[in-house]
C-alpha positions as CSV (number, residue, x, y, z in Angstrom):
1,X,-15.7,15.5,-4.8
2,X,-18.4,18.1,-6.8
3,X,-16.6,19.5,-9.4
4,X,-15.0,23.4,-8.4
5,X,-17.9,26.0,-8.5
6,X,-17.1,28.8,-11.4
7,X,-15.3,31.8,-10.6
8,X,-17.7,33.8,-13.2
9,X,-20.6,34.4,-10.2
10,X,-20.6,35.5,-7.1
11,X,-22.2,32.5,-5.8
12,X,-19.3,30.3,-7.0
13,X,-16.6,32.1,-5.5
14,X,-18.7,31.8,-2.2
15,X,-18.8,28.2,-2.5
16,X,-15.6,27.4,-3.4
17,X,-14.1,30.1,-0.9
18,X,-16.3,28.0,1.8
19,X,-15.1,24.4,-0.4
20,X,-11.4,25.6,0.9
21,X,-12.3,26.8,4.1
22,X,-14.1,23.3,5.1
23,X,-10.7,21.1,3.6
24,X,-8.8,23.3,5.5
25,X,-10.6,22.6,8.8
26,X,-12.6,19.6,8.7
27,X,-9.9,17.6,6.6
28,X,-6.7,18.5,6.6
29,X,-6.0,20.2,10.3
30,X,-7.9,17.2,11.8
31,X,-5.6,14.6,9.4
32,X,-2.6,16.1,11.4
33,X,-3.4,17.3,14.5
34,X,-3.1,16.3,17.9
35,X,-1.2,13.1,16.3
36,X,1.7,14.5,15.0
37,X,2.3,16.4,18.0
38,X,5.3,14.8,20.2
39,X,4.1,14.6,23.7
40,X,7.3,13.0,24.5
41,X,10.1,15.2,23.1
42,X,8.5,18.4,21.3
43,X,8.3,19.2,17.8
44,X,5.8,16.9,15.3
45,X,5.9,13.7,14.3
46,X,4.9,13.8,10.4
47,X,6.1,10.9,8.5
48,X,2.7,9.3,8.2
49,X,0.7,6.8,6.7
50,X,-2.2,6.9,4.9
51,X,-4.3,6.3,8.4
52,X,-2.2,9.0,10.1
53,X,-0.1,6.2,11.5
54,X,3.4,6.8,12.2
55,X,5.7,5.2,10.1
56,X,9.3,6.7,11.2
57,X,10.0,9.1,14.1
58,X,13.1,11.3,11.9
59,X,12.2,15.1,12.3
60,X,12.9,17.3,9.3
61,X,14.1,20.4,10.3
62,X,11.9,22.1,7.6
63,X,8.8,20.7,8.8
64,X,9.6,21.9,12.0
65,X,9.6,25.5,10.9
66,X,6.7,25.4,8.2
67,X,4.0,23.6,10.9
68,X,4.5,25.8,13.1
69,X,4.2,28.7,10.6
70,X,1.2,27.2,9.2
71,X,-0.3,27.0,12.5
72,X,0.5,30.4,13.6
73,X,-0.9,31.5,10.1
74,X,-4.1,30.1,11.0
75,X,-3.7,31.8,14.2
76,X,-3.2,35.0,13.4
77,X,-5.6,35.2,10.0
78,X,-8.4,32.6,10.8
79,X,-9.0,32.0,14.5
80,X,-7.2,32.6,17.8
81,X,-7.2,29.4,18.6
82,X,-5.2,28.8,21.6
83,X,-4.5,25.0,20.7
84,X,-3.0,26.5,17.5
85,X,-0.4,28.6,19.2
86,X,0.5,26.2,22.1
87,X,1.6,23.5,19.3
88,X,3.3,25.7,16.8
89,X,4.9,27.3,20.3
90,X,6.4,23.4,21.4
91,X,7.2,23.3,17.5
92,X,9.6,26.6,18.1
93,X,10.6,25.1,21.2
94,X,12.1,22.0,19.2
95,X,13.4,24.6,17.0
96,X,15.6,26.5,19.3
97,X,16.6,23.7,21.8
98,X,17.9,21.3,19.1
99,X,17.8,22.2,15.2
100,X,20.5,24.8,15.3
101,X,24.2,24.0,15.3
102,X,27.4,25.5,16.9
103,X,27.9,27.7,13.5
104,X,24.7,29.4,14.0
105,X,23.5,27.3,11.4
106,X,20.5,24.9,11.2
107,X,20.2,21.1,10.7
108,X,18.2,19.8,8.0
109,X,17.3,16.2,9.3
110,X,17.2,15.1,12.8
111,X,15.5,12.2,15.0
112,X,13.0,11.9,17.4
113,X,14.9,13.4,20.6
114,X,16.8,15.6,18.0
115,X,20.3,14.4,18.0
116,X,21.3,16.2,14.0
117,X,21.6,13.4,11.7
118,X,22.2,15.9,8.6
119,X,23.3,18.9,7.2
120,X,22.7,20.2,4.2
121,X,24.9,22.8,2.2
122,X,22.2,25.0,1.5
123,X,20.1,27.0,4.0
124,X,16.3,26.6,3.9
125,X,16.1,25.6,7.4
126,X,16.9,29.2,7.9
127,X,14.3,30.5,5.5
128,X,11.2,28.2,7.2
129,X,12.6,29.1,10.8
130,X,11.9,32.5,10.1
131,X,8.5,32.7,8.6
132,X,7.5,31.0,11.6
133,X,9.2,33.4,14.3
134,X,8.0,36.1,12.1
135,X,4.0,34.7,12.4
136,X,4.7,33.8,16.5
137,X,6.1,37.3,16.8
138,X,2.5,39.0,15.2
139,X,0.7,36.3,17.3
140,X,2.4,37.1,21.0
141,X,4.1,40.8,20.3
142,X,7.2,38.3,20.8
143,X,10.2,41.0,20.3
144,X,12.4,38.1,20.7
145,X,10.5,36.2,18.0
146,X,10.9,39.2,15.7
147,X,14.2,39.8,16.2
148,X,15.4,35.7,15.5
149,X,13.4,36.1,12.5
150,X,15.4,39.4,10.9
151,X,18.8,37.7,12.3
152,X,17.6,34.0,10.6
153,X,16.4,35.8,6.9
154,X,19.7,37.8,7.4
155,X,21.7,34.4,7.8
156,X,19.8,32.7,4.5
157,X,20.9,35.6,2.7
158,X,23.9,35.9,3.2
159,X,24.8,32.1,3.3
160,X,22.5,31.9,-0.4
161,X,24.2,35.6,-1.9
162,X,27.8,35.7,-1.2
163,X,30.1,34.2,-3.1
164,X,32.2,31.8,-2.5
165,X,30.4,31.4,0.7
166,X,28.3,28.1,0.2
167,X,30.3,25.4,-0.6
168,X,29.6,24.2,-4.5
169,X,27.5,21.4,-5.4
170,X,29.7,20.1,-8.2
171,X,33.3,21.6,-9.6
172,X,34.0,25.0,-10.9
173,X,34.2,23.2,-14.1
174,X,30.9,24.6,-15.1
175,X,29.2,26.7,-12.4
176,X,25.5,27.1,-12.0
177,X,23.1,28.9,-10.1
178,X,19.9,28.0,-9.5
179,X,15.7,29.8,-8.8
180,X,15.2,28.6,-5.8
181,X,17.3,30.9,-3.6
182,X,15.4,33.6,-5.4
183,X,12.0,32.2,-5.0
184,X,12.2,31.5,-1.4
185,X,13.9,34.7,-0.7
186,X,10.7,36.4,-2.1
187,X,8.3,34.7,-0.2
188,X,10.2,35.1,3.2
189,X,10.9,38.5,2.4
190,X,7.3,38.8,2.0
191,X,6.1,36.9,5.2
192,X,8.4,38.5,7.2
193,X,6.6,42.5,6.0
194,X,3.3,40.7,6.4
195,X,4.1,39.8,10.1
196,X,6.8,42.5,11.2
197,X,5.8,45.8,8.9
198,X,7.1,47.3,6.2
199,X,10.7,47.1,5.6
200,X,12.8,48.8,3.3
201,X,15.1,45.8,3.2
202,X,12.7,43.1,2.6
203,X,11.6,45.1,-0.3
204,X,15.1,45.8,-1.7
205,X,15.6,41.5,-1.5
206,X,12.2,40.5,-3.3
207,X,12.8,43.9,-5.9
208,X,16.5,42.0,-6.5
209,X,15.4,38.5,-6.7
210,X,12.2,39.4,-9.2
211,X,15.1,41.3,-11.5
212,X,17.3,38.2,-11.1
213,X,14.0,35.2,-12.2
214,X,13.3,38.2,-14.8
215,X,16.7,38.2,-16.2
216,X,18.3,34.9,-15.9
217,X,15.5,32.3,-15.7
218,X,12.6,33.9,-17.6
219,X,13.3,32.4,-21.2
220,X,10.9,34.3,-23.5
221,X,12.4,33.0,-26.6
222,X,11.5,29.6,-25.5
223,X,8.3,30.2,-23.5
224,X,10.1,28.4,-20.3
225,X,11.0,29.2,-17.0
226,X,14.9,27.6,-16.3
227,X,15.5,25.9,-12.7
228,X,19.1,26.6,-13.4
229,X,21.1,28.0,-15.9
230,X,24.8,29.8,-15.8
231,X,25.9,32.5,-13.7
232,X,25.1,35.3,-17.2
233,X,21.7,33.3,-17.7
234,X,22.9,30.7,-20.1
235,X,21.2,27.3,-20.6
236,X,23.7,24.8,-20.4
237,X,23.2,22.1,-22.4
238,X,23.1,18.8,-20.3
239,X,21.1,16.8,-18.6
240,X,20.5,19.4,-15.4
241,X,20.8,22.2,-17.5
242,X,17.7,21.7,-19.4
243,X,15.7,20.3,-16.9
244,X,12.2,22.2,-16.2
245,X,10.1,21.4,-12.7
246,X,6.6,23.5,-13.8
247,X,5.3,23.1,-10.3
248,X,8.1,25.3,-9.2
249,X,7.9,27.5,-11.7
250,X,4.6,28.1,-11.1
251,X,4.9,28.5,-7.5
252,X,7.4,31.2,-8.2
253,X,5.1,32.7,-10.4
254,X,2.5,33.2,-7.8
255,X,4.9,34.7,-5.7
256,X,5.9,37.4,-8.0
257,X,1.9,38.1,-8.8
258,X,1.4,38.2,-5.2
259,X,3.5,41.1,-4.8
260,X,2.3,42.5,-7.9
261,X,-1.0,42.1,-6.3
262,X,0.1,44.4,-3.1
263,X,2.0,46.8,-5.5
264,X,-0.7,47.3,-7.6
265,X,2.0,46.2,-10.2
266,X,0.8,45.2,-13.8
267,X,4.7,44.6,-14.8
268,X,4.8,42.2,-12.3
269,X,1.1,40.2,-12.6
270,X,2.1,40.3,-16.4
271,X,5.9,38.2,-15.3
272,X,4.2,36.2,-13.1
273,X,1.2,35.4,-15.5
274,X,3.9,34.8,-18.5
275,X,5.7,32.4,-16.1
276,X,2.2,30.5,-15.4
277,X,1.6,30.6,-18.7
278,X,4.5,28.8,-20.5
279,X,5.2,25.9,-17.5
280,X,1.6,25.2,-17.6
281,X,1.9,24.7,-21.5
282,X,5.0,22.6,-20.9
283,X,3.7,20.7,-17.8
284,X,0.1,20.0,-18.2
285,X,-0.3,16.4,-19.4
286,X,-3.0,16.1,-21.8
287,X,-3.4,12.6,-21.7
288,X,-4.2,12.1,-18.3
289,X,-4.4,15.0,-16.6
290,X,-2.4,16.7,-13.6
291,X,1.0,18.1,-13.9
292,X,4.7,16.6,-15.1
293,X,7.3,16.6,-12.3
294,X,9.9,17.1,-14.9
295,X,10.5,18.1,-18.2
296,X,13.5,19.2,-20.8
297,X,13.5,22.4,-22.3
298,X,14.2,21.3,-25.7
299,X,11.8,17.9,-25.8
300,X,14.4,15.6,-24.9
301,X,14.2,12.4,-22.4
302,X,14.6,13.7,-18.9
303,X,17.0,11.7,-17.0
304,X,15.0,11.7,-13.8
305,X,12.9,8.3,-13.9
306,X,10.1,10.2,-12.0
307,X,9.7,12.9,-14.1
308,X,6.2,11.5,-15.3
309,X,4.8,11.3,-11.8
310,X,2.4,13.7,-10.2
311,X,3.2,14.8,-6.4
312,X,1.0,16.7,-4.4
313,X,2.9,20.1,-4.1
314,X,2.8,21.4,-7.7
315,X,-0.9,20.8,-8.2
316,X,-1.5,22.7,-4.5
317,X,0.8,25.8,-6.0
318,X,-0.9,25.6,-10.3
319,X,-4.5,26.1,-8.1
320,X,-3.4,28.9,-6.4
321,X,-1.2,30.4,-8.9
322,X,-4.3,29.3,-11.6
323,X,-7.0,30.9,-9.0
324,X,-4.8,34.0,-8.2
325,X,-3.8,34.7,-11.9
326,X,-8.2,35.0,-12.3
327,X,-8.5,37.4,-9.3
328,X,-6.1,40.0,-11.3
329,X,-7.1,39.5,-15.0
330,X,-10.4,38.0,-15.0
331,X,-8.7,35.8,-18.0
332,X,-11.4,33.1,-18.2
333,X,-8.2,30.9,-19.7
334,X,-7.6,30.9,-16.0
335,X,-10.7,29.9,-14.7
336,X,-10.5,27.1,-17.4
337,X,-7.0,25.7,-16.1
338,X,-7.7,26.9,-11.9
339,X,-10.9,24.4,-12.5
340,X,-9.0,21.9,-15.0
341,X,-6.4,21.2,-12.2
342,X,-8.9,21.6,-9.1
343,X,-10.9,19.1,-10.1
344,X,-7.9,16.5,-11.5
345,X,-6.4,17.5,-7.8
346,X,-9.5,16.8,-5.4
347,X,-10.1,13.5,-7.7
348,X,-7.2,11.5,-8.0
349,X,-4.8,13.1,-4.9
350,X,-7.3,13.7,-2.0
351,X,-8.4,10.3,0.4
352,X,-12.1,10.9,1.6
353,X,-11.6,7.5,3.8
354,X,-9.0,9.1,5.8
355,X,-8.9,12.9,5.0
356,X,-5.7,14.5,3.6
357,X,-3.7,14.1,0.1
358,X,-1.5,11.4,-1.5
359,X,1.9,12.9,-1.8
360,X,2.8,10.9,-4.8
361,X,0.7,9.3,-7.6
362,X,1.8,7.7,-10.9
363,X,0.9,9.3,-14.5
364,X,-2.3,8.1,-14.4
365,X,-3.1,9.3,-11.6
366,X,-2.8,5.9,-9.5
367,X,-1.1,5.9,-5.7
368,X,2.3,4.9,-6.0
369,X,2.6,5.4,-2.4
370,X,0.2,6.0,0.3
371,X,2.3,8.2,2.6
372,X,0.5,11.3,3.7
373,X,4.2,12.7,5.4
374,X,7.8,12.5,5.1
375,X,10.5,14.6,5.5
376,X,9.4,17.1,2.9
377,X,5.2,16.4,3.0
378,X,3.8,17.6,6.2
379,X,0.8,20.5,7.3
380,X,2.2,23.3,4.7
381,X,2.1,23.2,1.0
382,X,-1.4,22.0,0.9
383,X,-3.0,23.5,3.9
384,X,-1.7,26.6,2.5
385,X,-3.0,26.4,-0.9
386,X,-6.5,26.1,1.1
387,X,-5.8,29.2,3.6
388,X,-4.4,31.3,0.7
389,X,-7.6,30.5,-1.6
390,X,-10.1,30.9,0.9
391,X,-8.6,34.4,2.0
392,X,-8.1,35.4,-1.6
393,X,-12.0,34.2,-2.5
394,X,-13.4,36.3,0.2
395,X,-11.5,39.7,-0.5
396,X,-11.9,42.3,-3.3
397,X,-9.3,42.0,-6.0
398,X,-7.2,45.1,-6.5
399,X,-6.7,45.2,-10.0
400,X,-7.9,44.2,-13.1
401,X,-5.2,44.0,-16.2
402,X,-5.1,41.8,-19.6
């Protein structure tokens, strides 16, 4: 693939907004659909090989909910597409009549006819449920949809806020809290005001959990951004304590510009662009390009044997988060890096025999394995990092800060 036109010019920014626009549609929707559509039992089938074949019929209850809000994205933003809605709607329809237990709680991992094979303690089901009935409810005027999505982002907050409420991962020998709550509660708050209106509530959740990343996670001592730390913001020296993931990081960090960007905010482009900054320093690898999985706050071996691969997902989130942070500052540091990791990305992770990404490569950028889905790869992370920077190339950005 041509390297990624510059973001200085005009003509660049049309021809890499256009670059997105034609992955998006000509690549990756094709890659997935009809195939993973499941004419026999509802929902998708996306645990695929590299060909699109199908390689195990297990549902994740995730996917479920972020397909179908991918697809009513494109929907509602791109094209009325009436294929679009009729699959995300059988997607819902899997949803409802099988993915949500007696408690009122979801599944995380089901099969084929969706008999629950797992439960998880935490409640991101929930989270991707709702951004999906939020996106049907814009798309059909669904007051039903609307109102499952307020009750399901009600249910993930509560389940993720109140303690004592989840059950603990380990002892109460040394408690720990952890970003990704936080993150995810941003986003959904967000998705949910994009697709049902402004909400005083929504706004009072993302305003708490940007305070909470600021506060607790946001290490400017040590130019880091902590996945977990103790309950006063504490780094707790051990293994999982000290343990970075810059791809989430950074995805967090284009959350919180994001809303900076709809604020007008330039306390919260600077956050997010701090954020970007430091795990890009601490996860960028030098040698061969592309980002570290994992990585220990202090420099020390990461007990994670593959923290030195690359997946697909953090290099999907460093180019928006890379592109986005441009768009506000006009920092051409960011141009650099958004065409540093666009390039490494299209080069090593994307397949031009059968269209889509490689989920998983090793440090040099060779496939490890050549799975295209599994229960936590499907048709979101990287068809959204093409929506999101083909609709942010073709719009006026709203501020300008340094």
């Amino acid at each position: 693939m041509n390297p990624a036109p510059p973001l200085q010019t005009a003509s660049g920014r049309a021809a890499l907004a256009a670059t997105y626009r034609d992955a998006l549609l000509q690549d990756c929707v094709p890659f997935w659909f009809p195939r993973s559509i499941d004419l026999a039992h509802g929902g998708f089938l996306h645990c695929l090989d590299r060909d699109g074949t199908v390689v195990d019929t297990d549902k994740s209850v995730w996917v479920q909910g972020r397909m179908s809000w991918m697809l009513l994205t494109l929907y509602n933003t791109v094209e009325r597409n009436p294929q679009w809605l009729q699959w995300a709607e059988q997607g819902l329809g899997f949803l409802a009549a099988h993915c949500f237990d007696t408690d009122g709680r979801m599944f995380f991992h089901v099969t084929q006819s969706g008999q629950p094979l797992r439960k998880r303690r935490y409640a991101f089901s929930e989270s991707f449920a709702a951004i999906a009935y939020a996106a049907h409810a814009r798309a059909t005027g669904s007051a039903a949809s609307a109102q499952k999505a307020r009750e399901l982002f009600a249910l993930f907050t509560r389940w993720n806020f109140t303690p004592g409420l989840m059950p603990p991962k380990f002892t109460d020998v040394r408690p720990q809290i952890g970003m990704s709550p936080r993150m995810i509660t941003i986003v959904t708050a967000q998705e949910l005001r994009a697709n049902l209106g402004p909400d005083p509530g929504l706004d009072a959740w993302i305003d708490r959990c940007i305070d909470e990343i600021r506060r607790l996670f946001v290490k400017p001592d040590l130019r880091a951004v902590m996945e977990s730390v103790s309950p006063d913001g504490t780094i707790l020296d051990h293994f999982d304590g000290r343990t970075l993931n810059p791809g989430h990081a950074i995805e967090g960090a284009w959350f919180i510009m994001h809303e900076g960007r709809l604020r007008q905010d330039q306390g919260l482009i600077r956050l997010g662009c701090d954020m970007l900054d430091w795990m890009w320093e601490r996860g960028w690898d030098t040698e061969h390009g592309g980002l570290f999985y994992f990585r220990d706050v202090h420099g020390k071996p990461v007990q994670e044997y593959w923290h030195d691969m690359k997946f697909w997902w953090p290099h999907d989130e460093a180019i928006i988060a890379t592109l986005l942070a441009h768009e506000l500052t006009g920092n051409e540091k960011y141009a650099r890096w958004h065409q540093m990791v666009h390039d490494w990305s299209f080069r090593h992770l994307a397949d031009p025999v059968h269209g889509e990404w490689y989920g998983y490569l090793h440090r040099d950028g060779r496939v490890s394995v050549p799975l295209k889905g599994n229960l936590w790869k499907s048709f979101f992370h990287h068809p959204r990092m093409l929506w999101y920077g083909g609709q942010l190339l073709t719009q006026t950005p709203l501020c300008s800060c340094t």
